[in-house]
C-alpha positions as CSV (number, residue, x, y, z in Angstrom):
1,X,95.6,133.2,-31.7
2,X,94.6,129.7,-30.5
3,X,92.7,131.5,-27.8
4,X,90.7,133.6,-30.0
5,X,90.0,130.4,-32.1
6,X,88.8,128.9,-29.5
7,X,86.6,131.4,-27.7
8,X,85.2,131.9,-31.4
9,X,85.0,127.7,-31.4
10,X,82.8,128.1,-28.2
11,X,80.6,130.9,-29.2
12,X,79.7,129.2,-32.2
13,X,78.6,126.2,-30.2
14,X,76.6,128.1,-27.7
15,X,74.7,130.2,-30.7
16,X,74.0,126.0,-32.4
17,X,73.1,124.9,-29.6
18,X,70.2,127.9,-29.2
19,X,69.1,127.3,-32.7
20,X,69.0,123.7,-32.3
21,X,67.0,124.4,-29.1
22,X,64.0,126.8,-30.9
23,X,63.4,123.4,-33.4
24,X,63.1,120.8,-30.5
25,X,59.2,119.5,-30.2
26,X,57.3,120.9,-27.5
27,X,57.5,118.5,-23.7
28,X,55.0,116.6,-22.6
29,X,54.0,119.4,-20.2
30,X,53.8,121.9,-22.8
31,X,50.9,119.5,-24.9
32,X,47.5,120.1,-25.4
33,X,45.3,118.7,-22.3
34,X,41.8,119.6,-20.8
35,X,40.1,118.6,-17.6
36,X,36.9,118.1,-16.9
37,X,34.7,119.2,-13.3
38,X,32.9,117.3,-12.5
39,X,33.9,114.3,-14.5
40,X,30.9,112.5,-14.1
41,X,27.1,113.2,-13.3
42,X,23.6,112.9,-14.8
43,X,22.9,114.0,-18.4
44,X,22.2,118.2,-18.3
45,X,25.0,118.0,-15.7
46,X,26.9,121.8,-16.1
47,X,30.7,121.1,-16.4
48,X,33.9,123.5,-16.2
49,X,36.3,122.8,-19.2
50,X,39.8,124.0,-18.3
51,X,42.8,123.7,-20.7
52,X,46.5,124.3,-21.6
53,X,48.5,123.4,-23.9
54,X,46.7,125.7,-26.5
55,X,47.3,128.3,-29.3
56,X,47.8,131.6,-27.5
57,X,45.2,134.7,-27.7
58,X,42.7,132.9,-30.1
59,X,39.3,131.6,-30.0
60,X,38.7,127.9,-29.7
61,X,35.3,125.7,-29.7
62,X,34.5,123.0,-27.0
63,X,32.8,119.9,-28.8
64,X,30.2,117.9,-26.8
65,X,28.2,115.3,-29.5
66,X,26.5,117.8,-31.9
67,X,27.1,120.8,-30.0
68,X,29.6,123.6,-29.6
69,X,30.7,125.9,-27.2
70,X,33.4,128.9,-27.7
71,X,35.9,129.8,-25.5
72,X,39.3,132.4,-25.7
73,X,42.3,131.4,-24.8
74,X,44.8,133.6,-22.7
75,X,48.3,134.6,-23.3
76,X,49.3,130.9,-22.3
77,X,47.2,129.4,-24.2
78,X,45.3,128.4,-21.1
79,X,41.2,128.8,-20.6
80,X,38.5,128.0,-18.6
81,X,34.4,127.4,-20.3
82,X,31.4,126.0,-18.9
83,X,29.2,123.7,-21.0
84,X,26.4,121.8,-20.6
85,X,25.8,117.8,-21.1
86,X,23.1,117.4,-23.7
87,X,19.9,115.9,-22.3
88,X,19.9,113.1,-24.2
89,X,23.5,111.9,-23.2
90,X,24.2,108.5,-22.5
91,X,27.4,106.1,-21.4
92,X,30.7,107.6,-21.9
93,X,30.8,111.2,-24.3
94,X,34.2,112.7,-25.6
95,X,34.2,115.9,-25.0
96,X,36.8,118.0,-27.0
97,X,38.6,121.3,-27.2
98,X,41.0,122.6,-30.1
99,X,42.4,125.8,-31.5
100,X,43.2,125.5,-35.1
101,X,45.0,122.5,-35.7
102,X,45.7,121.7,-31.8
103,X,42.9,119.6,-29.9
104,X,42.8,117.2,-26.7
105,X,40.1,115.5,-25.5
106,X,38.4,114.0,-22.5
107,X,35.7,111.4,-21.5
108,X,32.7,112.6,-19.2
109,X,30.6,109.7,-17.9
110,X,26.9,110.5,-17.7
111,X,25.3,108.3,-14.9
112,X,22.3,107.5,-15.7
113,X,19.2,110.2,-13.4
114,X,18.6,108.3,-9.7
115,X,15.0,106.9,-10.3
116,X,12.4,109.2,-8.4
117,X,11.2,107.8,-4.9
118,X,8.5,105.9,-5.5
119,X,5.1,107.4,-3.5
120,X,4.3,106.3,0.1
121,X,1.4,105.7,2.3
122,X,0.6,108.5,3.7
123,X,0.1,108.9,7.8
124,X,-2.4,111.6,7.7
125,X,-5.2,110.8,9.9
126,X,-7.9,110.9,6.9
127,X,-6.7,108.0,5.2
128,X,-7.0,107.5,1.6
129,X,-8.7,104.8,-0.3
130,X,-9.2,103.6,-4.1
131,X,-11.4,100.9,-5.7
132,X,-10.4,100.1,-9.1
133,X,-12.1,97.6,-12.2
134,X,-9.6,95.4,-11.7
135,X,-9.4,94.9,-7.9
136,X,-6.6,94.2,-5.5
137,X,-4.7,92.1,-8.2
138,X,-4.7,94.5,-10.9
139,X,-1.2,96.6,-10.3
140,X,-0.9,98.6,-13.0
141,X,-4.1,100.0,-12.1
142,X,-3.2,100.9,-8.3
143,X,0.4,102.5,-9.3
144,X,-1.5,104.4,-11.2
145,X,-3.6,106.0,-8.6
146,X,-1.0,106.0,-6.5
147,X,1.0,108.1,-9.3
148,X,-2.2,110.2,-9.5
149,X,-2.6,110.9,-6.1
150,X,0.9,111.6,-5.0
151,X,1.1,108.3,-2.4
152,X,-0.2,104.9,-2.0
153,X,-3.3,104.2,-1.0
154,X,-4.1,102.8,2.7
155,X,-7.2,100.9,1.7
156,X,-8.2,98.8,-1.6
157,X,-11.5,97.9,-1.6
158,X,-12.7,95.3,-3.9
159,X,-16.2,93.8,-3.8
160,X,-17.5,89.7,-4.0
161,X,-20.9,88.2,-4.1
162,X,-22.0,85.2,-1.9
163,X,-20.5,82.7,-4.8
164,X,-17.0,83.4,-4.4
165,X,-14.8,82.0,-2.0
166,X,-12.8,84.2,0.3
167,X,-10.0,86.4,-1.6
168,X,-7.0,85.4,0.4
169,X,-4.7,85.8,-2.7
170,X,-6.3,88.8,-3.0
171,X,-5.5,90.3,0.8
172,X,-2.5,89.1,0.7
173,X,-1.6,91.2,-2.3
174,X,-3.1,94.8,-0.7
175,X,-0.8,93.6,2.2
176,X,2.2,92.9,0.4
177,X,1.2,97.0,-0.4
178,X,0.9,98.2,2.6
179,X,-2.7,98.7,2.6
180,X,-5.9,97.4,4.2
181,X,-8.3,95.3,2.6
182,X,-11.8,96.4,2.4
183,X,-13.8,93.7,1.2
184,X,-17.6,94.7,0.3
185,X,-19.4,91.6,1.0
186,X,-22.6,90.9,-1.2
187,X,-25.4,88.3,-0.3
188,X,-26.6,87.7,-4.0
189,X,-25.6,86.1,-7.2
190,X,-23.8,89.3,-8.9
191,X,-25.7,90.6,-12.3
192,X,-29.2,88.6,-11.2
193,X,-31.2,92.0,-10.3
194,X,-32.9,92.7,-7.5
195,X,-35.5,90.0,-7.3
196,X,-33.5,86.8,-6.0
197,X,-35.4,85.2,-3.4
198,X,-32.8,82.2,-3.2
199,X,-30.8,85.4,-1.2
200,X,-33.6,86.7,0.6
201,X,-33.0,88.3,4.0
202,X,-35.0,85.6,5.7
203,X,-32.9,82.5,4.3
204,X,-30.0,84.2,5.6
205,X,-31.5,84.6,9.1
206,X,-32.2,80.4,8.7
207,X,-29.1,79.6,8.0
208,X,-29.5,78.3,4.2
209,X,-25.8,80.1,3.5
210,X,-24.2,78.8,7.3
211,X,-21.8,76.4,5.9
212,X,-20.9,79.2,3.3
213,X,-20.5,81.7,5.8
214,X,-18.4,79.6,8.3
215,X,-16.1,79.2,5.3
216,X,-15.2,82.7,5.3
217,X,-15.1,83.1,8.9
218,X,-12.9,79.9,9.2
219,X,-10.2,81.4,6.4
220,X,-10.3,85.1,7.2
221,X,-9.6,83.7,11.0
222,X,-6.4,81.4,9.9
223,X,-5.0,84.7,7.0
224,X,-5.5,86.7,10.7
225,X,-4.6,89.9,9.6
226,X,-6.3,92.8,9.6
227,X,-9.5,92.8,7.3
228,X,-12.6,95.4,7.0
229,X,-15.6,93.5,5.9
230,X,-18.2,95.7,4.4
231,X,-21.3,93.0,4.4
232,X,-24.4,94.0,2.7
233,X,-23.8,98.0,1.6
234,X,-26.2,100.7,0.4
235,X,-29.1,98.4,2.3
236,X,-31.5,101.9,2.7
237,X,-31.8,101.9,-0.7
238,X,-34.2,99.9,-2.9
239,X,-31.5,98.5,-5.8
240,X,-30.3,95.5,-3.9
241,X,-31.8,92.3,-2.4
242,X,-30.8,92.6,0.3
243,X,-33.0,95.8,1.0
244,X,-35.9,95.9,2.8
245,X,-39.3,96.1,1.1
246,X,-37.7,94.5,-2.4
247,X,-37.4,90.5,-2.3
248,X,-39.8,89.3,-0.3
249,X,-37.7,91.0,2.6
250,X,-39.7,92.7,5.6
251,X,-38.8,95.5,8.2
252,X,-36.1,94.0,11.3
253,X,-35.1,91.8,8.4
254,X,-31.6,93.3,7.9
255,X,-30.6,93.8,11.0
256,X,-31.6,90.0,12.1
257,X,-29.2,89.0,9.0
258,X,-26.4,91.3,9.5
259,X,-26.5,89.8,13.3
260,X,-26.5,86.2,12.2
261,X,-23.7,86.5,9.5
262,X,-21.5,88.5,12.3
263,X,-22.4,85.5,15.0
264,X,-21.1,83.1,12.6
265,X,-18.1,84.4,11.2
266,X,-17.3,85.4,15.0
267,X,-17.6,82.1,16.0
268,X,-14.9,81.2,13.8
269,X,-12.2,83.1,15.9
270,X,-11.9,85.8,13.1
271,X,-11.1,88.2,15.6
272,X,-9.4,90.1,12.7
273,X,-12.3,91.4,11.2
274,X,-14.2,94.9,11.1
275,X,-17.8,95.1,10.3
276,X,-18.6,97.6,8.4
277,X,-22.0,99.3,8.2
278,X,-22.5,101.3,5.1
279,X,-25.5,102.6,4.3
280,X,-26.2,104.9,1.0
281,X,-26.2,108.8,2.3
282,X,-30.1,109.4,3.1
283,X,-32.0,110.8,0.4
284,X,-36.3,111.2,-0.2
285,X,-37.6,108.0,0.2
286,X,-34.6,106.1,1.2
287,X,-35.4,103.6,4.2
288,X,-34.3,105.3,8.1
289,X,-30.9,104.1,9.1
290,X,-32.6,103.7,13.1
291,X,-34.4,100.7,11.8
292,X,-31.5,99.5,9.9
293,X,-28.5,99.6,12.3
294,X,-27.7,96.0,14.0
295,X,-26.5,97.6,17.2
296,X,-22.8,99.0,18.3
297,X,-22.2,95.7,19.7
298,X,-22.2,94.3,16.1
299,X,-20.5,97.1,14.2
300,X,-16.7,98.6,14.4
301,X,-16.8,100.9,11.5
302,X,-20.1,103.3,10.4
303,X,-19.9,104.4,6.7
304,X,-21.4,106.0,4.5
305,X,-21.6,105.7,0.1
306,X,-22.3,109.1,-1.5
307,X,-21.6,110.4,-5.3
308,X,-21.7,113.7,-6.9
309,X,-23.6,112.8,-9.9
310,X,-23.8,116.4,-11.2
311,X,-25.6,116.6,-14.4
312,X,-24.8,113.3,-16.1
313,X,-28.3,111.8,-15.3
314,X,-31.6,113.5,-16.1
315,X,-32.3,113.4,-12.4
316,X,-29.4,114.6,-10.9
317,X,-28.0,117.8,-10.2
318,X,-24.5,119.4,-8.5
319,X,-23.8,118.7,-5.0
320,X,-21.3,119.5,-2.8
321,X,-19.5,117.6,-0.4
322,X,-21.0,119.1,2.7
323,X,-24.2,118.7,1.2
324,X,-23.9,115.3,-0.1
325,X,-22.7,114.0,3.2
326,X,-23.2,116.4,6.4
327,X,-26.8,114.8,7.2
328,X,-25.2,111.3,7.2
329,X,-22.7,112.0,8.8
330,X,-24.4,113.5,11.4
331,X,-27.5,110.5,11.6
332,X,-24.2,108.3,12.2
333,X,-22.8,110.3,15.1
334,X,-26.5,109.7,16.9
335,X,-26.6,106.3,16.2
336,X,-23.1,105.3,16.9
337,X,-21.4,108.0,18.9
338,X,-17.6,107.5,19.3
339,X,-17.6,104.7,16.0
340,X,-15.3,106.0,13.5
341,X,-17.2,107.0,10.4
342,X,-15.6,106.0,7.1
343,X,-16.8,107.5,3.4
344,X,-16.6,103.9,1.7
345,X,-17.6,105.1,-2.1
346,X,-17.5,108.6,-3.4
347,X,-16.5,109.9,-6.6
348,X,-17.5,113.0,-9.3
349,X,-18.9,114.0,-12.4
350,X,-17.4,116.3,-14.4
351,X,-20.5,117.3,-15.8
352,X,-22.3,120.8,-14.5
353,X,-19.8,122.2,-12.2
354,X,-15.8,121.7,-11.4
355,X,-14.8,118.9,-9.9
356,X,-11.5,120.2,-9.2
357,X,-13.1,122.4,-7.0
358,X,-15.4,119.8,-5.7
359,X,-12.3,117.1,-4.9
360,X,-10.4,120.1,-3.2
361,X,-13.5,120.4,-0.7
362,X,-14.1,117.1,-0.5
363,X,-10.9,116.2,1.2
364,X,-10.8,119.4,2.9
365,X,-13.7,119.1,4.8
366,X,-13.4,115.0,5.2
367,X,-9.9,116.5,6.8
368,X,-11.6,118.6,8.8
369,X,-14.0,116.1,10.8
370,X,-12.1,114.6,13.5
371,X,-14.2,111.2,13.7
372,X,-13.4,110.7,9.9
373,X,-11.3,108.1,9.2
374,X,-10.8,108.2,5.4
375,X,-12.6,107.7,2.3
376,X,-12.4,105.2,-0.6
377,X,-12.4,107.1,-4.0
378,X,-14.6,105.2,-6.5
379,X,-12.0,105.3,-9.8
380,X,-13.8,103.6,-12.5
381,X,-15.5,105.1,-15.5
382,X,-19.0,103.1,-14.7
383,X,-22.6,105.6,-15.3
384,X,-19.9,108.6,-16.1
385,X,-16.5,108.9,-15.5
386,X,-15.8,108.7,-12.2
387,X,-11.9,108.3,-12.3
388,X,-9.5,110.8,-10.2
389,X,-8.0,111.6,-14.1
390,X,-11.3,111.8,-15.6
391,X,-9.5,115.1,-16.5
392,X,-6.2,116.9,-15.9
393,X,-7.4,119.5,-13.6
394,X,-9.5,117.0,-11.8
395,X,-6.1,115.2,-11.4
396,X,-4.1,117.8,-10.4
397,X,-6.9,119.2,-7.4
398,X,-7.2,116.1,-6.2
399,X,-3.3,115.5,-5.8
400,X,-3.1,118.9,-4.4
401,X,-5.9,118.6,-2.0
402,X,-4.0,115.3,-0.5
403,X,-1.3,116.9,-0.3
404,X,-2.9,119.9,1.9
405,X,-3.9,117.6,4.7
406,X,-0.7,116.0,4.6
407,X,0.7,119.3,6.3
């Protein structure tokens, strides 16, 4: 009898303890928990949600900020989603998963997107230039273009008239870019027209501007980097003083100037310098470039300024690039063979043809002479709008086309 009792005592134990057992809360390994793959990355990062812990066999929702995503649960209560961080994700964002009343949560850090790699200069052998209104100190302006045109330019040119004194701020800055300073050097009082006989070719010659002129020699010679020095441009034209026939100036007057300035600023030291010659590309009437070239012994660089005007003055009409430049080009190569030939100012109109089209053969056939050096884009809106964004398929050609003979 005792023994009965007492198997009877035990059984009753062992049937407690079970129902004791099924009203325990669930362990710690048996809660609600989600982890997150990656656990960190840039906002529109994809992540894999996986979780246990849940409500077996049932659908459950994945919260990230405003938006949901669904996922089903196994016999486990076990799954596995992917989501997407929103866009516009920032810091740390809860992300959270429940079934019914059951829920855990996690923490995805979104890192903020790497900055993209700011353009370079490029190393093609047609090297790209830009003048701009504000010149050499006008950032914003030249991050611009560089934005534009997919890589920093090589050469800023910027332009000062014989009453400024010499822009060594100003070269250090294109330096500090990487780039090469092209400084168009004007003998005249800027604004005062053509007729100016105080800069008359002659006065030059006789040394009226010597001490003004050793000046720049003495400073570009102690700055001793690198400089181009573009002195007295577009001189076969008649819209300068500096021209011959306009300002009292006579034939051999140019060339007798351009010698004297180049003595004196090479007797200075400034070893660092480049002349160079840049005459407008010939046109009807335009004065002949053989009477106007000082010799190869005073010139390092031959260049030449050419614009497609298009239809955006009553005289003008469409040209292309081979057009507009070929015959210079080719004048250049006779009288300097073996200088290398720079395009110093070029732009387009947008008005009567495309200028996409026209800044894709531009560069392409620029790329394609091997005595080219580079050319110096003209990006100002001045008698029409030269700019490289004058418009967004302008823009985009010309980006392209840069691009092209970087391969």
């Amino acid at each position: 009898m005792f023994r009965t009792l007492r198997s009877l005592f035990v059984a009753l134990l062992i049937v407690a303890g079970l129902a004791l057992s099924t009203l325990q809360p669930a362990s710690a390994a048996t809660s609600p928990q989600i982890t997150l793959s990656p656990g960190s990355g840039p906002a529109g990062s994809s992540v894999a949600v996986t979780g246990s812990g849940f409500k077996a066999s049932t659908t459950g929702t994945v919260i990230v900020g405003s938006t949901t995503f669904a996922f089903q649960t196994t016999s486990t209560g076990a799954f596995s989603t992917a989501i997407t961080i929103p866009a516009a994700a920032s810091g740390n964002l809860t992300i959270t998963a429940k079934t019914s009343a059951i829920k855990a949560s996690a923490v995805f850090v979104v890192q903020a997107a790497p900055a993209p790699a700011p353009p370079a200069i490029s190393t093609a052998t047609l090297r790209f230039g830009v003048a701009t209104p504000g010149g050499p100190l006008a950032s914003a302006e030249l991050d611009e273009v560089a934005t534009l045109a997919g890589e920093i330019p090589s050469v800023v040119m910027s332009y000062k008239d014989f009453l400024q004194a010499p822009p060594i701020t100003e070269l250090d800055a294109v330096r500090s870019r990487g780039a090469t300073s092209l400084v168009t050097w004007e003998p005249w009082a800027w604004g005062g027209g053509v007729d100016q006989p105080a800069y008359a070719l002659g006065r030059i010659t006789a040394g009226d501007f010597d001490g003004y002129i050793t000046q720049w020699g003495q400073s570009l010679a102690a700055w001793g980097k690198p400089v181009m020095l573009r002195f007295a441009h577009e001189m076969n034209g008649n819209w300068y003083p500096w021209a011959e026939g306009v300002n009292g100036n006579q034939a051999g007057d140019y060339v007798a100037a351009w010698r004297h300035v180049h003595d004196v600023v090479a007797a200075t030291g400034a070893s660092n310098v480049q002349w160079v010659w840049s005459p407008n590309v010939p046109y009807l009437g335009s004065t002949d470039l053989a009477g106007l070239f000082p010799g190869p012994g005073y010139v390092d660089v031959v260049a030449l300024d050419g614009y497609n005007w298009g239809t955006s003055q009553t005289w003008s009409s469409w040209v292309s690039p081979v057009d507009l430049f070929a015959p210079g080009i080719s004048q250049l190569r006779t009288l300097a063979p073996g200088k290398p030939v720079l395009i110093a100012e070029t732009a387009s109109s947008e008005m009567g043809g495309s200028k996409a089209s026209w800044n894709t053969d531009l560069v392409s056939y620029l790329a394609a002479q091997p005595d080219v050096m580079g050319f110096v884009w003209f990006h100002m809106q001045k008698e029409t709008d030269w700019r490289i964004n004058s418009s967004d398929s302008s823009a985009a050609a010309f980006k392209s086309a840069l691009t092209a003979r970087r391969s």
